[in-house]
C-alpha positions in Angstrom: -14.7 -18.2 21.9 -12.8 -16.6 19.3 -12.9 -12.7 19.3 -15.2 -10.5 17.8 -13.9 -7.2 16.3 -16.4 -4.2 15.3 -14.9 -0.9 13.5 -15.7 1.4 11.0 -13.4 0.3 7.7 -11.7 -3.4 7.4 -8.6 -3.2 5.4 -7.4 -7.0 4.0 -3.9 -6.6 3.2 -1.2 -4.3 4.2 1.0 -3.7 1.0 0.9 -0.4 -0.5 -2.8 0.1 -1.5 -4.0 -1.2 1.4 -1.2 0.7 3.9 -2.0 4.1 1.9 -6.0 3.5 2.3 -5.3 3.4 6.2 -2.9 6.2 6.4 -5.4 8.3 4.5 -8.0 7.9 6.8 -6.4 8.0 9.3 -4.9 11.5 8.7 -8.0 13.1 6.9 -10.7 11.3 9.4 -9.2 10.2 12.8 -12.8 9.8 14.1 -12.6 6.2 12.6 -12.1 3.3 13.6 -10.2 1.6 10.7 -8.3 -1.8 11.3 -5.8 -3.5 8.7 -4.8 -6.9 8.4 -2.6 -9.0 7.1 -1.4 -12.1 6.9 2.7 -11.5 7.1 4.8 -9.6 9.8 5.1 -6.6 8.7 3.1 -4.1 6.2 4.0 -3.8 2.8 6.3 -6.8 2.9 9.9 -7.0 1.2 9.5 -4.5 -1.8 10.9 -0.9 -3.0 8.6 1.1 -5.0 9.9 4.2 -6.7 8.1 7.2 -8.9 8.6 10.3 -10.6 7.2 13.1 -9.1 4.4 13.8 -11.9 3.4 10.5 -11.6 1.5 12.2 -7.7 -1.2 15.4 -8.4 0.0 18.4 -5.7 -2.8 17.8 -3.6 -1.9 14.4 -2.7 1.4 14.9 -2.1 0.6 14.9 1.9 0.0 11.2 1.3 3.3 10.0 -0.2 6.2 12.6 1.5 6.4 10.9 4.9 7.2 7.5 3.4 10.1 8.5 0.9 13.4 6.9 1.7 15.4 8.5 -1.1 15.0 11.3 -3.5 16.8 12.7 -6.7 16.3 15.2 -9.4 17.2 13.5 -12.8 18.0 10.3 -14.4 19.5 8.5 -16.9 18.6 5.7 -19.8 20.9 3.9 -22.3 20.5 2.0 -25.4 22.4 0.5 -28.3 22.4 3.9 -30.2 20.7 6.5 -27.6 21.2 7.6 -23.9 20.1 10.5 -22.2 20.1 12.2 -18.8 16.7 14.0 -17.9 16.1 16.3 -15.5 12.9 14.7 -13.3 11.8 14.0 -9.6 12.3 10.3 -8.9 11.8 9.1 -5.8 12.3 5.4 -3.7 10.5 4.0 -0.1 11.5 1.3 1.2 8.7 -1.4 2.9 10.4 -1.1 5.9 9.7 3.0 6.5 6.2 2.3 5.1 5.9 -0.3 8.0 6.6 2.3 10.3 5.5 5.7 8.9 1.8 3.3 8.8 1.9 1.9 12.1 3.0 4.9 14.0 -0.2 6.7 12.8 -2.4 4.1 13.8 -3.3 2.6 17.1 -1.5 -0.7 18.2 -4.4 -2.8 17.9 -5.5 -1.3 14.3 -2.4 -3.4 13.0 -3.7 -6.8 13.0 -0.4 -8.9 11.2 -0.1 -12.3 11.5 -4.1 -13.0 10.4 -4.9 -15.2 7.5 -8.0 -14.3 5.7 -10.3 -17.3 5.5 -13.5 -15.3 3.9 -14.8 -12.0 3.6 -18.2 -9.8 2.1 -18.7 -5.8 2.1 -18.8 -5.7 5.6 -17.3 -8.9 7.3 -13.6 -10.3 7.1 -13.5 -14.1 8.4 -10.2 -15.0 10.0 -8.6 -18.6 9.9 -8.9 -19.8 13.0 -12.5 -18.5 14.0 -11.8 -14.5 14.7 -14.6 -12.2 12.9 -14.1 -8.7 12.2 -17.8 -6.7 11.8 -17.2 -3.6 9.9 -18.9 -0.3 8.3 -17.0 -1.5 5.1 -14.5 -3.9 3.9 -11.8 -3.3 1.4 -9.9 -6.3 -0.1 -6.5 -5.4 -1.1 -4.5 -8.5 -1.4 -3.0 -8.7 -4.7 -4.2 -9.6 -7.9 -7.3 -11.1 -8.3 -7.6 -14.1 -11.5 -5.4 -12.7 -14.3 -6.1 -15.1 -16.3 -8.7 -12.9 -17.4 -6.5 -10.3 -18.7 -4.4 -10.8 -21.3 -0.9 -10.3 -20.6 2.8 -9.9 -20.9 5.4 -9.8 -18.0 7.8 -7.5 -16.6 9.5 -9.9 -14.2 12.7 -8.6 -12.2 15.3 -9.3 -9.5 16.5 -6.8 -7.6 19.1 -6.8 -5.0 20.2 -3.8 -2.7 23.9 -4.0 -2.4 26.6 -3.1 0.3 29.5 -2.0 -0.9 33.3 -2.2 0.1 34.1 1.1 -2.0 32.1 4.3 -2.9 30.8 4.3 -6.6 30.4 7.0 -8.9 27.2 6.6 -10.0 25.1 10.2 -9.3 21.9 9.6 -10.5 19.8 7.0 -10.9 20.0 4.3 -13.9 16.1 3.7 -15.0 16.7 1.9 -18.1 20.4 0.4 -19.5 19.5 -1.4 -22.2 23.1 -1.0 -23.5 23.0 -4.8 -22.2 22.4 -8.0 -24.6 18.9 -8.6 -24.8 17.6 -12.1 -23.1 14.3 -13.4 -22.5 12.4 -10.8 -24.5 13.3 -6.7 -23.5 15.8 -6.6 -20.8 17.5 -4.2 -18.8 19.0 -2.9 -16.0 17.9 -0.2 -13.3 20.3 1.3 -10.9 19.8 3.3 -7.7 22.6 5.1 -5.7 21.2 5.0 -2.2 24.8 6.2 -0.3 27.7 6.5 -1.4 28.7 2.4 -0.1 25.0 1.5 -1.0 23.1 0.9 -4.5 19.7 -1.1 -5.7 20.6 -2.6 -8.8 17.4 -4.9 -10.8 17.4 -6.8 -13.6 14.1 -6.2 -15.4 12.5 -8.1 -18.2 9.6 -7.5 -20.8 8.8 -11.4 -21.0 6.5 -13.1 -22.5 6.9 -15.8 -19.6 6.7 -14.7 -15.6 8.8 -17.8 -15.2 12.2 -16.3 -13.3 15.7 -18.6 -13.4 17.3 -16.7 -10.3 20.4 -18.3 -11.0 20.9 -16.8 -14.4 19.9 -13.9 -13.9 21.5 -13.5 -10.4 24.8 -14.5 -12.5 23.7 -11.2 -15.0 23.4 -8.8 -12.2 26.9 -10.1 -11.2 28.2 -9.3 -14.7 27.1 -5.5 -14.9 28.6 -4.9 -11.6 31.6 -6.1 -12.1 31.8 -4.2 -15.6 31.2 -1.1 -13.5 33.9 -2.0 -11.4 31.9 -2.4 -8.1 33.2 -4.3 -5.4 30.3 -6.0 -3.6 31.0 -6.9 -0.1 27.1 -8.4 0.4 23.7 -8.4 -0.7 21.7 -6.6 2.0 17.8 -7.6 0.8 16.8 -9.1 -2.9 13.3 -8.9 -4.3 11.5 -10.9 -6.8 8.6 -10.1 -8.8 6.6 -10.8 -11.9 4.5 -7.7 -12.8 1.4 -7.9 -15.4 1.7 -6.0 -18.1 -2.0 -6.0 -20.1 -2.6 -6.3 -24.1 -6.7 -6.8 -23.0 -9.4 -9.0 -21.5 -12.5 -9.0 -20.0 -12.3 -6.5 -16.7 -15.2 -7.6 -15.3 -14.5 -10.7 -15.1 -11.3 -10.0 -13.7 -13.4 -7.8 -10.7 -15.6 -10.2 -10.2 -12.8 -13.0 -9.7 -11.5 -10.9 -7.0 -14.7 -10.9 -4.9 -18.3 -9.8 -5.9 -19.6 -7.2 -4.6 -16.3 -6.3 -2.7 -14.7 -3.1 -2.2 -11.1 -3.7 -4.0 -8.3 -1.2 -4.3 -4.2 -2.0 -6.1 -3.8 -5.1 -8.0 -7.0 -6.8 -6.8 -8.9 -3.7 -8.3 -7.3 -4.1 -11.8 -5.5 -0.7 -10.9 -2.2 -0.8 -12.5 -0.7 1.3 -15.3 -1.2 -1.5 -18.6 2.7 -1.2 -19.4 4.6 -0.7 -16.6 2.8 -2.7 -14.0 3.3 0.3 -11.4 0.3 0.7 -8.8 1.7 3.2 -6.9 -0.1 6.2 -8.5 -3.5 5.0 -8.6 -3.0 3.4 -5.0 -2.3 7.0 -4.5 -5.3 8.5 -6.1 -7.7 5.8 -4.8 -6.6 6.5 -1.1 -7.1 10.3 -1.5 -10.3 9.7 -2.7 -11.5 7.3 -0.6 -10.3 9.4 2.4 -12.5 12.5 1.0 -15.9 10.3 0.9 -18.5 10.3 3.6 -20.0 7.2 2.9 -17.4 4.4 3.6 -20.3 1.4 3.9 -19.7 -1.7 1.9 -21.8 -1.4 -0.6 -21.0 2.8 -1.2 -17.2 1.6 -1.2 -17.8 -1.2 -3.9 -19.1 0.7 -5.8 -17.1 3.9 -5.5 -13.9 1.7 -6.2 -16.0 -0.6 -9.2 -16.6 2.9 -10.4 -13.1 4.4 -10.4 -11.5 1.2 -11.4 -14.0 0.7 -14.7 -13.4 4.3 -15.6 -9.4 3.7 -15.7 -9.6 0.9 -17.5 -11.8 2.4 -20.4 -10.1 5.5 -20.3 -6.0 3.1 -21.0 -7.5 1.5 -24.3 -4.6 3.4 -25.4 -1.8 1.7 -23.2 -2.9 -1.5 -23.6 -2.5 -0.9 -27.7 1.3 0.2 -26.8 1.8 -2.9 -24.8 0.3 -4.7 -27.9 2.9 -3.3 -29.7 5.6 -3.9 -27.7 4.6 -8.1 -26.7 3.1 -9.0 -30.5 4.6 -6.5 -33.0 8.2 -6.5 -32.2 10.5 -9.7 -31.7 11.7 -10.6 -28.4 15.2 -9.2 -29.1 13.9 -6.0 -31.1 11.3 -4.7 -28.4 14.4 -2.2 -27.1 14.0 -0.1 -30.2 10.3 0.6 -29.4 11.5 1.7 -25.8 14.6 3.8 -27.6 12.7 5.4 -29.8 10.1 6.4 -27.1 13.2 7.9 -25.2 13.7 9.9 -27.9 10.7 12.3 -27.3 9.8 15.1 -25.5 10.9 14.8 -21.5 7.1 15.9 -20.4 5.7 13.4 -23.1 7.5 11.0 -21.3 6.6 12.0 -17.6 3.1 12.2 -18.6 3.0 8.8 -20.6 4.2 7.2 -16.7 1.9 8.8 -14.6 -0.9 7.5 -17.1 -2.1 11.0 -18.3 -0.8 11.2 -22.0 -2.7 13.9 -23.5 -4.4 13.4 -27.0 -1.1 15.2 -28.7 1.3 13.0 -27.0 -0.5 9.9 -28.4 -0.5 11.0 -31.4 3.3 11.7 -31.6 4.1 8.4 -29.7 2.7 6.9 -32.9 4.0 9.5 -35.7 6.7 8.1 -38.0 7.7 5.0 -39.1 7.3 2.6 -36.3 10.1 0.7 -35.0 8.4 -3.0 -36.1 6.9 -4.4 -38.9 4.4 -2.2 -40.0 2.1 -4.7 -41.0 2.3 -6.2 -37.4 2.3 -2.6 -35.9 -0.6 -2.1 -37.9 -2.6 -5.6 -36.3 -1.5 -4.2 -32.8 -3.3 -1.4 -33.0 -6.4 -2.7 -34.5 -5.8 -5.0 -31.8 -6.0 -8.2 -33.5 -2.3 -9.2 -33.9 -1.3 -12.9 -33.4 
């Protein structure tokens, strides 16, 4: 008879929201029994996530340190007529120290990899091929739920870490170069010098289509290293993605489409900034607060995440407008002038607009001036009816 497991907190998935929920409880209540699974071989799969440092609140900073890979203090964004070095905490982790810095806080048998979800409810998570797991409360974690219920644009990327046969110059990270010709809607590049022989270099794109040609874009990366005179000896890991970046829609649908009546924390929870795409921050916050709540039974955890989740969304009306702006006002190959204007402002305008905390100044100056677009069409994004 296939096993039956009984704990306090069932984790489904082990990317980041789902690795920082266990982490968090296990470090601020070890009394608990908390189990994670996942259906690959490894937690938090092939990805690198990076962040600014304002992006994470001082007290939940003992969350985040132990799984930073890499670390720098400024960074620097070109376009056609601007660039600009800014002085700002930016860090990287890799999934492969996330894999370890989660496992080795947890007992062996917490980590249950290599299990494919078949079903699950607040407090039962049904396994393909007949194991159960009975818990306190379930959290489902595993990606996004049904976004066809948002409304959204893309930011779709390739990124590739490369190994290099020479050291390069660059000293500081690269978070936007959109000095490059503009394909497929706002492109650019972003560049991370890991070691002196070692650099992550992406090629990122505000698309109106998550569809990726890999071959076309692999041949673009190729092009700006070369032009920076890198000699790649191999590529050492390379990432795809397509992230949702969200004009509108109905979240309650979307919740719903991820489970009723389900705890849900990252992507599945709807908890992703509404232009970038990033989840790290609120995975952040979510974790911390979850870890802090005494009540971790299904139905308390659905609604303590419906609850945070429904209050983000309300509260990024704003964002959503912005990425309104960016998808429907501007033309494909103008959007880089709404994102080179926006550089243009003040540096803690900007490290407040990414950590999702623009204050009711900054949204006001973000919008001050003539706009960058059409102002007719700027105009319709706002209102939130543009075509």
């Amino acid at each position: 008879m296939p096993p039956i497991h009984t704990c306090d907190v069932a984790i489904i998935g082990g990317g980041l929201a789902g690795g920082l929920i266990a982490l968090a409880l296990r470090k601020k209540r070890p009394d608990l029994d908390v189990r994670i699974v996942e259906a690959g071989s490894s937690l938090g799969g092939n990805h690198l996530w990076s962040f600014f440092a304002s992006d994470i609140a001082p007290a939940d900073r003992w969350l985040i340190a132990p799984l930073i890979s890499y670390g720098w203090t400024s960074y620097d964004v070109a376009f056609p007529d601007h660039s600009r070095t800014l002085k700002a905490g930016y860090y990287s982790i890799e999934s492969d120290r996330f894999d370890q810095v989660v496992r080795a806080a947890m007992p062996r048998a917490a980590v249950m990899t290599g299990r494919k979800v078949l079903g699950s409810s607040a407090r039962t998570v049904m396994l393909v091929g007949g194991e159960r797991i009975e818990a306190g409360g379930v959290i489902d974690c595993r990606g996004a739920a049904h976004l066809a219920e948002l409304e959204c644009g893309w930011q779709k990327f390739i990124g590739r870490e490369l190994a290099l046969a020479e050291p390069h110059d660059l000293m500081r990270p690269i978070i936007m170069d959109a000095s490059v010709k503009q394909v497929d809607g706002y492109r650019f590049v972003y560049a991370l010098p890991f070691a002196a022989t070692r650099m992550f270099v992406e090629d990122t794109y505000y698309s109106d289509s998550a569809k990726i040609d890999r071959k076309a874009i692999g041949k673009r990366i190729d092009a700006w290293t070369q032009a920076r005179g890198l000699a790649v000896e191999h590529i050492a890991r390379e990432e795809v993605g397509a992230l949702p970046v969200t004009m509108g829609g109905d979240f309650e649908a979307y919740w719903i489409s991820g489970g009723n009546r389900v705890a849900k924390a990252g992507m599945r929870a709807g908890l992703f900034h509404p232009v970038t795409g990033y989840s790290l921050p609120d995975a952040v916050r979510l974790a911390s607060l979850i870890a802090r709540t005494s009540d971790l039974s299904g139905a308390a955890l659905h609604d303590l995440t419906l609850g945070y989740a429904r209050k983000q969304w309300k509260a990024r009306g704003y964002y959503r407008m912005l990425s309104r702006m960016l998808f429907r006002a501007a033309e494909p190959a103008e959007r880089y002038r709404i994102l080179e204007r926006f550089y243009r402002l003040d540096a803690g305008l900007i490290a407040r607009f990414y950590a999702g905390q623009s204050s009711l100044l900054d949204r006001a100056r973000v919008l001050a001036g003539k706009p960058p677009v059409p102002v007719g069409r700027a105009i319709a994004a706002i209102r939130g009816n543009a075509k």
